[in-house]
C-alpha positions as CSV (number, residue, x, y, z in Angstrom):
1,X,46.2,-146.7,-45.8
2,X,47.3,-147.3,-49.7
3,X,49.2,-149.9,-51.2
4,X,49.5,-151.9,-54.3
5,X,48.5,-155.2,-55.8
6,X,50.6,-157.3,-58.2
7,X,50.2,-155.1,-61.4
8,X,50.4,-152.1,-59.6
9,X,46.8,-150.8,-59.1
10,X,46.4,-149.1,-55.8
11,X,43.8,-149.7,-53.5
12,X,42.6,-148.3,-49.9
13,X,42.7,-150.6,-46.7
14,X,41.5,-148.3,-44.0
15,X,39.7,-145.3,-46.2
16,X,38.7,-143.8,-42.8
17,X,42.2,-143.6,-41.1
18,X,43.3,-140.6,-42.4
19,X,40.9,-138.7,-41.4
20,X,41.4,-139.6,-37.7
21,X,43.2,-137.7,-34.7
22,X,44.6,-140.6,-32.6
23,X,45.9,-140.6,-29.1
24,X,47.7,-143.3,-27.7
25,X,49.3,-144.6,-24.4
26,X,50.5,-142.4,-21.0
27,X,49.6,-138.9,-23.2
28,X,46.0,-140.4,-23.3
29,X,45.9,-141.7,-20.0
30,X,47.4,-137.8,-18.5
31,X,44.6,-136.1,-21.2
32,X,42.2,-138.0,-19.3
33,X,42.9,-137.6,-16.0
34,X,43.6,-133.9,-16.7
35,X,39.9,-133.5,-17.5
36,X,38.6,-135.3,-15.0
37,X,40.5,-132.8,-12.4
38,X,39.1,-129.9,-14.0
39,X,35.7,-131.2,-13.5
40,X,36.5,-131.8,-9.5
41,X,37.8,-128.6,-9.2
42,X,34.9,-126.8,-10.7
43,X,33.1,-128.4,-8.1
44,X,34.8,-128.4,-5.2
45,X,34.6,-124.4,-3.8
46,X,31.1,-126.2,-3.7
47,X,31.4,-128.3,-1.2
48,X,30.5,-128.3,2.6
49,X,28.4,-126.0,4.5
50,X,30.5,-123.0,3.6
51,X,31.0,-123.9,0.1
52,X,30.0,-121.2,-3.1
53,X,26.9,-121.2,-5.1
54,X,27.4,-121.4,-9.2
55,X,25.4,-119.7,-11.9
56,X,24.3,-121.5,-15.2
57,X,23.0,-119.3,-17.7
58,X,21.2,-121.7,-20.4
59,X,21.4,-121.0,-24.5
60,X,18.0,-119.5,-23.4
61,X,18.5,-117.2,-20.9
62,X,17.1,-119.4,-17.8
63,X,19.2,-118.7,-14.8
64,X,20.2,-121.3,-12.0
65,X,21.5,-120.4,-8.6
66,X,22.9,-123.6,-6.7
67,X,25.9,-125.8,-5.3
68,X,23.9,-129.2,-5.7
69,X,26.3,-130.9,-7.5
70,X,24.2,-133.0,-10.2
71,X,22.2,-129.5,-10.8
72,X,25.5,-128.0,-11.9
73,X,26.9,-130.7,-13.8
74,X,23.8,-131.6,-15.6
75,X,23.6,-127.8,-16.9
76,X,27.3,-127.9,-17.8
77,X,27.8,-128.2,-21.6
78,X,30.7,-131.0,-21.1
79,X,32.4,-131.8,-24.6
80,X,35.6,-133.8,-23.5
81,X,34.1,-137.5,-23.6
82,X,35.7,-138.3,-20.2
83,X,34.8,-135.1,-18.3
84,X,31.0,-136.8,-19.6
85,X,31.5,-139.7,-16.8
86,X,32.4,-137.5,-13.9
87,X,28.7,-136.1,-14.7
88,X,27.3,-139.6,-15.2
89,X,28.7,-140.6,-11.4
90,X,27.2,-137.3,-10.2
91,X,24.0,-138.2,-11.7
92,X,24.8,-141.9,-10.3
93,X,24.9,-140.9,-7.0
94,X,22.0,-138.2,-7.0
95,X,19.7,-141.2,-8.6
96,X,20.9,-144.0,-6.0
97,X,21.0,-141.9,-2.8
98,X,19.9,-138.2,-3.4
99,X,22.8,-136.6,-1.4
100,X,26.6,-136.4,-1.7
101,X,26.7,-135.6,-5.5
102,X,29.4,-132.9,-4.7
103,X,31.7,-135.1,-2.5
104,X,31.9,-138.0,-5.1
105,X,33.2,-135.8,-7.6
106,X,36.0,-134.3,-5.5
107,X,37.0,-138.0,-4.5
108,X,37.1,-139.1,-8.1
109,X,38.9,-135.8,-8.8
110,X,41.4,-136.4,-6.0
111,X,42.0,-140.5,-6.9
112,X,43.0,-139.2,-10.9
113,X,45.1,-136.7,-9.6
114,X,47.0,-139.1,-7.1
115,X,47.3,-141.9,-9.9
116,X,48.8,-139.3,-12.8
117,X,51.7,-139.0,-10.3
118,X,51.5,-143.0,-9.8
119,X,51.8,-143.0,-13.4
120,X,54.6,-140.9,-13.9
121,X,57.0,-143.5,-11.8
122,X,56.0,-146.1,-14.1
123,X,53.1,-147.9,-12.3
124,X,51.1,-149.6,-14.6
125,X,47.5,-148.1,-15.1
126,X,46.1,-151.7,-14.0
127,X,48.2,-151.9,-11.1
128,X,46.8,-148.6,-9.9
129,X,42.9,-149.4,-10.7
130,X,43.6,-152.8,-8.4
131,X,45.2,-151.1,-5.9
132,X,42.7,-148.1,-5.7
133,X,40.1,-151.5,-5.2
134,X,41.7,-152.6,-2.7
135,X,41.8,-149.6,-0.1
136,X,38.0,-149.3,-1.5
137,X,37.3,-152.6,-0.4
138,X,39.4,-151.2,3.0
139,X,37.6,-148.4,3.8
140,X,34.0,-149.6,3.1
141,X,34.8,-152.4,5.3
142,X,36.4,-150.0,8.2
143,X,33.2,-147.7,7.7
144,X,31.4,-150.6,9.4
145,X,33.4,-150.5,12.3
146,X,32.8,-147.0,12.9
147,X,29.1,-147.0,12.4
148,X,26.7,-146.2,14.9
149,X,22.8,-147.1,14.6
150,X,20.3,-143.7,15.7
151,X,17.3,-144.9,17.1
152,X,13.6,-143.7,15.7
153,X,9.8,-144.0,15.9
154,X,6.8,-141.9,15.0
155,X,6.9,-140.3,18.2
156,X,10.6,-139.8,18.3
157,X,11.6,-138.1,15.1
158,X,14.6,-135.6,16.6
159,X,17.8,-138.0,15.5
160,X,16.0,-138.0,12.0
161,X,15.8,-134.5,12.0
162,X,19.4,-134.1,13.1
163,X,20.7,-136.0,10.0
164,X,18.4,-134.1,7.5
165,X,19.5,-130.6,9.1
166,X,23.3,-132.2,8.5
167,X,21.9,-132.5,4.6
168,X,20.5,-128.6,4.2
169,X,23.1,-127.2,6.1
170,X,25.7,-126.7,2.7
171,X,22.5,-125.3,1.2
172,X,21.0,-121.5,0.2
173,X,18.3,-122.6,2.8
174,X,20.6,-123.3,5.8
175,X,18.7,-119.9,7.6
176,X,16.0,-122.6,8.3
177,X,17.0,-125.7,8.0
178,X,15.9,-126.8,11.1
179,X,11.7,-125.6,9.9
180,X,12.8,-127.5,6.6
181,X,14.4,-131.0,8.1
182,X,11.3,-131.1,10.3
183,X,9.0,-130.7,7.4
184,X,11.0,-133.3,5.3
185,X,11.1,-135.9,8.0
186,X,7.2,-135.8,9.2
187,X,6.5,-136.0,5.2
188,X,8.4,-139.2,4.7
189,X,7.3,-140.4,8.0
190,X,3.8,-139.6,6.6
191,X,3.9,-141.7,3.5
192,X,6.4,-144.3,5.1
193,X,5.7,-148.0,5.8
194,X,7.7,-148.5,9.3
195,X,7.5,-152.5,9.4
196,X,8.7,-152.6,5.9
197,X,10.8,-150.0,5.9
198,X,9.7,-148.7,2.5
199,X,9.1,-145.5,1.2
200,X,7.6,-144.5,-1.9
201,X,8.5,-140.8,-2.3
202,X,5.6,-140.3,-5.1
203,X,3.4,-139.3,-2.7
204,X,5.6,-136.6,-1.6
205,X,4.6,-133.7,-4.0
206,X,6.8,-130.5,-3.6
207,X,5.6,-127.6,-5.2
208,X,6.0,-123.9,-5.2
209,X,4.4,-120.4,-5.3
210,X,6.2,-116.7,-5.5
211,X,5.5,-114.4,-2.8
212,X,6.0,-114.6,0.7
213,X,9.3,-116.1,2.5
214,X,10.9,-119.1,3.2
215,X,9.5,-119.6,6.6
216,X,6.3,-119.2,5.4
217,X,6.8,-123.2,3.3
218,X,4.5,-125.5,5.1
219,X,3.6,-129.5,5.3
220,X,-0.3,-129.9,4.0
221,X,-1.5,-132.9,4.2
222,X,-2.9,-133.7,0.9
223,X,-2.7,-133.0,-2.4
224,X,-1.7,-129.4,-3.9
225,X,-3.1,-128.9,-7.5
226,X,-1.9,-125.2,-8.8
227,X,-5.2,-124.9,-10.2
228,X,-8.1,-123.2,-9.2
229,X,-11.8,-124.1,-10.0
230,X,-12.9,-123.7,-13.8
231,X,-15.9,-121.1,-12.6
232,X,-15.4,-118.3,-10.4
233,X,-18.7,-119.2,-8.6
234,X,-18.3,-122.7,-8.1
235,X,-18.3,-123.2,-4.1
236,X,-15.1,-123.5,-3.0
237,X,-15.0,-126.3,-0.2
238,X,-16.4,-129.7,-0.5
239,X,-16.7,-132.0,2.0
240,X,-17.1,-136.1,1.7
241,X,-15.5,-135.3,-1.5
242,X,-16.2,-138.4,-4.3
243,X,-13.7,-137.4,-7.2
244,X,-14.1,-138.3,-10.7
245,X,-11.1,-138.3,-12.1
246,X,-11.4,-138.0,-16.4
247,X,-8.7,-137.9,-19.0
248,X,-11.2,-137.5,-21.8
249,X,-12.6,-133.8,-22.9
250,X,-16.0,-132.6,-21.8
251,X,-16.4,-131.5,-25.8
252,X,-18.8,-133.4,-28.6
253,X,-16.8,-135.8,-30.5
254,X,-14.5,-134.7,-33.2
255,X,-14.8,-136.9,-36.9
256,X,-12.0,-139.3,-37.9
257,X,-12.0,-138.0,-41.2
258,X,-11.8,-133.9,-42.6
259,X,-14.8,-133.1,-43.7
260,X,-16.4,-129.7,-44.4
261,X,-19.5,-128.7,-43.1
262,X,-22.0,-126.3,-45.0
263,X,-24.9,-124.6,-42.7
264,X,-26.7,-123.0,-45.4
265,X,-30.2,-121.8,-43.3
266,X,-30.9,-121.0,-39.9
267,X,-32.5,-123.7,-38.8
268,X,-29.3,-125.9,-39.3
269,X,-27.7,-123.9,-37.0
270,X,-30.4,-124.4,-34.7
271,X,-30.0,-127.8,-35.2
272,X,-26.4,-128.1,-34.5
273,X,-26.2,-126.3,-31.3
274,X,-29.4,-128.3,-30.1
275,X,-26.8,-131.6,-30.6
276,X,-23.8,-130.4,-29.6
277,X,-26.1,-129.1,-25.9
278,X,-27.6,-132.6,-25.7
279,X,-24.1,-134.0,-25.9
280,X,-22.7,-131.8,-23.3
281,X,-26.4,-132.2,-21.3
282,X,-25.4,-136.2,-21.6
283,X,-21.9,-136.1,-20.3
284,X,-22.4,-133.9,-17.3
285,X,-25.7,-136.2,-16.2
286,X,-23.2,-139.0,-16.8
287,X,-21.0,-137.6,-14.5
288,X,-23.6,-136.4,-11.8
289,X,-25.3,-140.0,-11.9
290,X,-22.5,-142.0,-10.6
291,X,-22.5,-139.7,-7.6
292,X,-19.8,-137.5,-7.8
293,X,-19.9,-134.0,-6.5
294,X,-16.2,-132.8,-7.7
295,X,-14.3,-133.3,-10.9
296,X,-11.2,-133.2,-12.1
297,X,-10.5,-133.3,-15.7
298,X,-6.7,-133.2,-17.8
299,X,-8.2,-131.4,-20.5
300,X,-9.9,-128.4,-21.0
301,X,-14.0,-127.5,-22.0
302,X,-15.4,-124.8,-23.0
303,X,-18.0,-122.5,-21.5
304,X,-20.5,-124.1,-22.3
305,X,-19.5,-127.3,-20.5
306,X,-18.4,-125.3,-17.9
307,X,-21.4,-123.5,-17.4
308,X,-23.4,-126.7,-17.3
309,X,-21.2,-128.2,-14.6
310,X,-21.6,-125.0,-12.3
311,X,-25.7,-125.1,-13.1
312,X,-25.5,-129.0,-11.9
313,X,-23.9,-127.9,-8.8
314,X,-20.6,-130.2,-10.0
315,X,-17.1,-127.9,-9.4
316,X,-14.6,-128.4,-11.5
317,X,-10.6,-128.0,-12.3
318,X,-9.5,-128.5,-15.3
319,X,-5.9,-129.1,-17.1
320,X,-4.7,-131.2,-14.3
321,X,-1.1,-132.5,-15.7
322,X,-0.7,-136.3,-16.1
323,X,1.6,-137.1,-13.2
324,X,-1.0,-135.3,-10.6
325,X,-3.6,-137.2,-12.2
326,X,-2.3,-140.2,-11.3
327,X,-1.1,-139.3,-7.9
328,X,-4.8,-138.1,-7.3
329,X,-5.3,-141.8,-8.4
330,X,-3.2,-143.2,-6.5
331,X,-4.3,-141.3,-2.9
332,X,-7.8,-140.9,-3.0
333,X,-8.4,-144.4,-4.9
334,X,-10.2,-143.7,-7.6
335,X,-9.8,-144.9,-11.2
336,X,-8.6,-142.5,-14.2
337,X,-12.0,-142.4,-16.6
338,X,-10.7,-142.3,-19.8
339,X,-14.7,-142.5,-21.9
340,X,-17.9,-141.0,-20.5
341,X,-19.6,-144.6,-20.9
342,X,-17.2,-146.4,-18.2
343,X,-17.9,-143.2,-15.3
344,X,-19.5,-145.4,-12.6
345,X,-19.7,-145.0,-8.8
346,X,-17.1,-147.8,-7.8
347,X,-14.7,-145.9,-9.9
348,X,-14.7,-142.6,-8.1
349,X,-11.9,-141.3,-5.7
350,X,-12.4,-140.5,-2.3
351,X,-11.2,-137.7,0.4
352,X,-12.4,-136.3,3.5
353,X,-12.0,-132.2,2.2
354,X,-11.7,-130.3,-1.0
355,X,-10.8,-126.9,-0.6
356,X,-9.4,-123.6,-2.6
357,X,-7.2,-121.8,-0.9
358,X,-5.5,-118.3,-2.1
359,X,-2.2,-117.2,-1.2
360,X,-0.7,-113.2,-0.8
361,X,-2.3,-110.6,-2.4
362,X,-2.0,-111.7,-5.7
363,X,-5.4,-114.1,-5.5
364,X,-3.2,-116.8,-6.6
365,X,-5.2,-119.9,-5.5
366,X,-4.4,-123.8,-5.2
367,X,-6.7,-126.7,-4.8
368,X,-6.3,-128.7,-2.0
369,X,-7.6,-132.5,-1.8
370,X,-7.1,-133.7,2.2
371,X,-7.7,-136.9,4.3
372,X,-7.6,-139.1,1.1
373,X,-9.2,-142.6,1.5
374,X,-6.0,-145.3,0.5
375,X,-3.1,-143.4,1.2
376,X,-1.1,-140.2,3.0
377,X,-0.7,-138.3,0.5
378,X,1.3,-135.3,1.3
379,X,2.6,-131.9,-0.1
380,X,5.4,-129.7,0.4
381,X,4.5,-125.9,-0.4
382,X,7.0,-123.8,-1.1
383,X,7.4,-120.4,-0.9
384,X,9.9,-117.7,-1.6
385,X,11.0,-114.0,-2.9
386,X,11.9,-115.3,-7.1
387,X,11.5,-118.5,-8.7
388,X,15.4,-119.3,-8.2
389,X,14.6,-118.9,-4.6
390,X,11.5,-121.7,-4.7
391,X,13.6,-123.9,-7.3
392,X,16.7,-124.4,-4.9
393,X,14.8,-124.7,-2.4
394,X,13.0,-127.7,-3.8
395,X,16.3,-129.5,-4.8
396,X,17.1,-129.0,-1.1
397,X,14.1,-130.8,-0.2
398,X,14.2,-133.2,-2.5
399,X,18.1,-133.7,-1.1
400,X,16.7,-134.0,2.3
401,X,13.8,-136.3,1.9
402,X,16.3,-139.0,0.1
403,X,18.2,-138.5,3.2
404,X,15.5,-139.5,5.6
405,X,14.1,-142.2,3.0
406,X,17.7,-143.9,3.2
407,X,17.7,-144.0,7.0
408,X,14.3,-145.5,7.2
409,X,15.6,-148.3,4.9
410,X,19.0,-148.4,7.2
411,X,19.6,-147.0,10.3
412,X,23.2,-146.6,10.2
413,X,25.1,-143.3,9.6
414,X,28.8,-142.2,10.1
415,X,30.0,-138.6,11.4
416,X,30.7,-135.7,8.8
417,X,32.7,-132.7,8.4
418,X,35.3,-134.8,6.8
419,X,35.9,-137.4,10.2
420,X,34.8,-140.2,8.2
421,X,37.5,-139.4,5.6
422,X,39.9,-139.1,8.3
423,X,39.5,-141.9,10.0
424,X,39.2,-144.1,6.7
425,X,42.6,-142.8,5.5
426,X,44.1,-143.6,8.7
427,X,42.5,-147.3,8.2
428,X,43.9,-147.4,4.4
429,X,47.6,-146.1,5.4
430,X,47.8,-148.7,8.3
431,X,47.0,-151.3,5.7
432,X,49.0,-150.0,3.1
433,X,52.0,-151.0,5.0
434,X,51.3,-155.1,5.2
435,X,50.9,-154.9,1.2
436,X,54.3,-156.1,-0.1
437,X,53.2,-155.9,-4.1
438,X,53.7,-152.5,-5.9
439,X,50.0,-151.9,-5.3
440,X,51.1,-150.6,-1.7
441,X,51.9,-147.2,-3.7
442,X,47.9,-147.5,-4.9
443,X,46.3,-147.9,-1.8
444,X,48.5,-145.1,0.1
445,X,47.6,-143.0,-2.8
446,X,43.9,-143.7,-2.0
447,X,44.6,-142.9,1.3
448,X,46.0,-139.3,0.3
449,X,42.8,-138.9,-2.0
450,X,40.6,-139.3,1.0
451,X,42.3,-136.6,2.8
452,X,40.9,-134.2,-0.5
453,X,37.5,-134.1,1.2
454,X,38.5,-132.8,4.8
455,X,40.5,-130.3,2.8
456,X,38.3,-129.0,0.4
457,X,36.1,-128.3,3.6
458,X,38.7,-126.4,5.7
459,X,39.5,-124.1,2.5
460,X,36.1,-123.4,1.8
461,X,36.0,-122.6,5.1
462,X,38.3,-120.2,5.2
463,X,40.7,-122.4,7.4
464,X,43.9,-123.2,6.8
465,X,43.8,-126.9,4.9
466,X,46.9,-128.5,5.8
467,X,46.8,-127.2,9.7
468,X,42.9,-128.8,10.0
469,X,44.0,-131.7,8.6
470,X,47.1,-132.3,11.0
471,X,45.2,-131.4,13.9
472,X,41.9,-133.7,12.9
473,X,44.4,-136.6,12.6
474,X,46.3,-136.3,15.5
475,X,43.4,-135.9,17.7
476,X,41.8,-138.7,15.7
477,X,45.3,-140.9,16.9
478,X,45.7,-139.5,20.0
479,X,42.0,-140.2,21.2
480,X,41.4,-143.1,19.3
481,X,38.1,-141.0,18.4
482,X,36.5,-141.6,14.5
483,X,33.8,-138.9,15.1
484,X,36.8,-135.8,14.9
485,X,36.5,-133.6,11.9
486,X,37.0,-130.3,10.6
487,X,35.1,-127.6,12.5
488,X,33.7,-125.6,9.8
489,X,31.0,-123.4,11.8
490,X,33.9,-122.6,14.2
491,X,31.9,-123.6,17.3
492,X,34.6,-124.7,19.3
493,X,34.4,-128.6,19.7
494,X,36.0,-130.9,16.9
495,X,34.0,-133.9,17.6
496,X,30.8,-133.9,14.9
497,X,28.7,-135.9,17.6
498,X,28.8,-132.7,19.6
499,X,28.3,-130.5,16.5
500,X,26.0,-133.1,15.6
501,X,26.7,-133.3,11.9
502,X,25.6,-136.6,10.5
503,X,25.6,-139.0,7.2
504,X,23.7,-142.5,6.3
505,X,26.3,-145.2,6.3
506,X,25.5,-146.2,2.7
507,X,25.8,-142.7,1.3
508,X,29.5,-142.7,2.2
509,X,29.8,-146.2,0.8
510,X,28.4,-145.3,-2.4
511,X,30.6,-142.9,-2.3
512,X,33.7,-144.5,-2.2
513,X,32.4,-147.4,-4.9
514,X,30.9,-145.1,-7.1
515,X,34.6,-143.0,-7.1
516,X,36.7,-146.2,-7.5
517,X,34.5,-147.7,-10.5
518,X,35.0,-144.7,-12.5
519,X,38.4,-144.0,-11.6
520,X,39.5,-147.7,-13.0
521,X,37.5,-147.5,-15.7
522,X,39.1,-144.1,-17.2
523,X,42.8,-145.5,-16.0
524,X,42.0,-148.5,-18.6
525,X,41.4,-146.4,-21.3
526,X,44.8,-145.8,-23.3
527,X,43.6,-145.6,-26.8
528,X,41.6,-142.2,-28.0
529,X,40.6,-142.3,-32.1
530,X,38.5,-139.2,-32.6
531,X,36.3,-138.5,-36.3
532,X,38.0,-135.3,-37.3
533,X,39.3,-133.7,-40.5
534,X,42.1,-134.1,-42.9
């Protein structure tokens, strides 16, 4: 902006302001919500048991097969600032419950598109957000009417397994989903604290091999390193196992400084090796002195080292990653040794069995710590025909343990295949009708958004949308029945008690939360000023 003192001079107010592309008012508002839709509908062919798998080809190369919803938008290269939050409540959702990344999206999708036509009678953006609030506040409230509590213990785990199968059945590994939900639920049941109901999910490791099938991925109860031992003739099972644990490197010391070192004669090479042998001689007796009879070390030694360790009768792995370090830590109940000095015998980890096992014809080989001292430490081992195979399958698992960790915390689920939608909306239009402020139009809207999910789920389906959706509702009025959805596998029955398709109660509510906060926070924005050029 230029203007002119007294004498005439010119000067500059806002320098900056020229250089900016401004948008202001209901064009912003519309720009917004229009990006927000495209993201919903990227992702909603995704959703439900039928829905499509995507492919995300990275600046690299990498290929990714899957329909788990943070996976896709997370590899998305999003530019448009708001399209940006639609992944942030994806990731929101995958961070806070683990499951239902997809369905929040198509909600959020579904609330913008239903308030760009509120906006286009005149409604005022605010008006909307409180409205949309509102039938939130409604439908969370109604979802605690149509709850029902499943019952479990260690020796009953079926209704656990019935929820997690609900969870795998929209994914690549719904051919054995039942194998999978049972391995998912005796893993968290395995690390679990029942009186507490707390579950630490660290000690769940999942992991994965090529070769072999799906049905072939199997619970072990321990700890799977993909390592093997550092000498081919170390032995390869070790009982009473006391585990050192080092992050320091069986090497001599290196100097602080750079200094060069001149052997000029023979016998100063002599010399040398005689002290860099002692130190080596010192660290492994060291070792073997506090008692320990396996170790496992982050860094690497050389041949030397390792030939002393497999002379002192002391197998080895080496290059154990940081994060299995300390889950070895944490199970067997040793201490991480970071100086030869400190080794001492209170400090050693503890398990009942050490073994190397190899897999296929390949010789691939993994070590596997069992029966560890403090706590059930437990692996998942996955296996499968590529690596795109064994990574979908983990996000699967991982999908399905946060399921089974959220209904050991609560116990409460609703009904899927879109019956919990149903029956909201019915709740939210019912209520609708005793609001006599202009924020009825808002809450009927967010009762026509709800409707998006049951839809998105017939069409992908290969149902017709608008015939499901009748029919669910009707039956859901006529029978006064909240467990009636859309029959997606086609098995005959409407009621998902029957079909036995299942959600926690507070994944639904996060849902519906998660939605409305971003919703209302993009329908407040109606100023854009973006840094471009002149």
């Amino acid at each position: 902006m230029l203007t002119f003192d007294d004498y005439g001079r010119p000067f500059i107010i806002l320098r900056e302001q020229t250089q900016k592309e401004r948008v202001t008012g209901l064009e912003a508002q519309k720009q917004h919500i229009l990006a927000g839709i495209e993201v919903a509908k990227i992702m909603r062919t995704s959703l439900g048991p039928k829905g499509m798998d995507k492919i995300m080809i990275s600046s690299d190369g990498d290929v990714t097969i899957t329909n788990d919803g943070a996976t896709i938008l997370d590899n998305m290269e999003v530019s448009d600032q708001i399209a940006k939050l639609m992944v942030e409540l994806s990731k929101s959702q995958d961070d806070e419950i683990g499951d239902g990344t997809t369905g929040v999206v198509v909600l959020a999708g579904a609330l913008l598109e239903h308030a760009g036509h509120l906006l286009e009678k005149g409604i005022p953006p605010l008006r909307i957000a409180n409205g949309y609030e509102k039938a939130a506040q409604i439908a969370v409230d109604h979802l605690n009417t149509i709850k029902d509590t499943i019952q479990f213990s260690e020796d009953n785990i079926e209704p656990l397994i019935q929820v997690a199968m609900t969870c795998l059945g929209s994914k690549i590994v719904n051919k054995i989903k039942r194998q999978l939900a049972e391995i998912c639920v005796k893993a968290v049941m395995a690390v679990a604290d029942i009186p507490r109901r707390d579950v630490n999910l660290d000690l769940i490791k999942v992991t994965g091999k090529e070769g072999g099938r799906l049905e072939d991925t199997a619970l072990i109860d321990g700890i799977v390193i993909d390592k093997e031992m550092s000498h081919p003739q170390m032995v390869k099972e070790i009982k009473d196992a006391k585990i050192c644990i080092l992050t320091c490197p069986f090497e001599p010391p290196k100097p602080k400084s750079t200094v060069d070192t001149v052997i000029s004669t023979r016998e100063d090479y002599e010399k040398l090796a005689k002290i860099e042998q002692e130190y080596f001689k010192s660290m492994v007796s060291k070792v073997k002195e506090s008692g320990a009879n396996f170790v496992i070390c982050q860094w690497g030694f050389d041949d030397e080292a390792n030939h002393l360790l497999h002379v002192n009768g002391l197998p080895s792995v080496r290059w154990v990653g940081g994060v299995e370090i300390e889950l070895i830590a944490i199970a067997t109940g040793g201490r991480i040794v970071p100086r030869f000095e400190d080794i001492k015998p209170e400090k050693l980890g503890k398990a009942a069995l050490v073994t190397e096992r190899s897999f296929g014809t390949t010789k691939d080989r993994v070590i596997v710590i069992q029966q560890t001292q403090h706590s059930r430490a437990v692996s998942i081992f996955v296996r499968g025909g590529n690596k795109m195979i064994i990574e979908e399958a983990k996000r699967s698992i991982h999908d399905a343990l946060c399921v089974v960790r959220n209904l050991i915390k609560d116990n409460r689920i609703v009904y899927g295949g879109g019956a919990t939608e149903i029956a909201c909306s019915l709740a939210v239009s019912k209520a609708a009708d005793k609001i006599s402020t202009v924020e009825q139009y808002a809450v009927r809207a967010f009762a026509d958004a709800l409707d998006a999910i049951p839809m998105a789920l017939a069409e992908n389906s290969g149902l017709s949308s608008i015939e499901s959706l009748s029919e669910a509702k009707a039956l859901q009025e006529t029978q006064k029945n909240p467990k009636i959805g859309i029959d997606c596998m086609q098995r005959g029955t409407f009621d998902m008690k029957e079909q036995n398709v299942l959600d926690p109660l507070i994944s639904k509510q996060q849902q519906f939360l998660l939605a409305t906060q971003v919703v209302k926070m993009i329908l407040k924005i109606d100023d854009v000023i973006k840094q471009g050029s002149i």
